[in-house]
Residue, then its C-alpha position, 0 to 999 in steps of 0.5 A: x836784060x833777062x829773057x824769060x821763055x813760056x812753055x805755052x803747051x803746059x800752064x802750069x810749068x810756063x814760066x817755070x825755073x830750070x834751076x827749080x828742083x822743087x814744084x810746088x803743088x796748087x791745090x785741087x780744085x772742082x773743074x767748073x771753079x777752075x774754069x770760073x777761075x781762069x775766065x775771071x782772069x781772062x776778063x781782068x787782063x782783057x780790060x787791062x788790056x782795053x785800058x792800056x790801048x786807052x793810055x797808049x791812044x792818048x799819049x799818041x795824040x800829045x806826041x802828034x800835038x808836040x810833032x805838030x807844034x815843033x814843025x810849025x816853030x820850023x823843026x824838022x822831025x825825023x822818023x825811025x823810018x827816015x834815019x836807015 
């Protein structure tokens, strides 16, 4: 699997390409849309984010539901703590 490193000091070049030879320009934009633009993006993934802790939440709670059920049928659940 690839890994993909972001140069977090520079926005605009965090996930560029090393092998890229051309940078493609954004258009200028008034630096108040610029700050509306990002904040827009900030809420989007915070609520995203907020949703996907929902999800993972409740996929949690089925596993522990199946983990319960199997030790009451007598089957010995073990953790990734316990195999080392």
């Amino acid at each position: 699997m690839a890994e993909i490193k972001a140069n977090k000091d520079n926005l605009e070049k965090a996930l560029g390409n090393k092998d890229e030879k051309v940078e493609k320009k954004a258009p200028e934009m008034p630096r108040e849309m610029e700050i509306g633009f990002h904040q827009g993006a900030l809420n989007t993934l915070i609520n995203e984010r907020n949703e996907m802790i929902k999800m993972i939440q409740q996929i949690e709670a089925v596993m522990q539901a199946h983990i319960k059920r199997l030790e009451e049928l007598g089957v010995k659940i073990r953790t990734n703590s316990e195999k080392q």
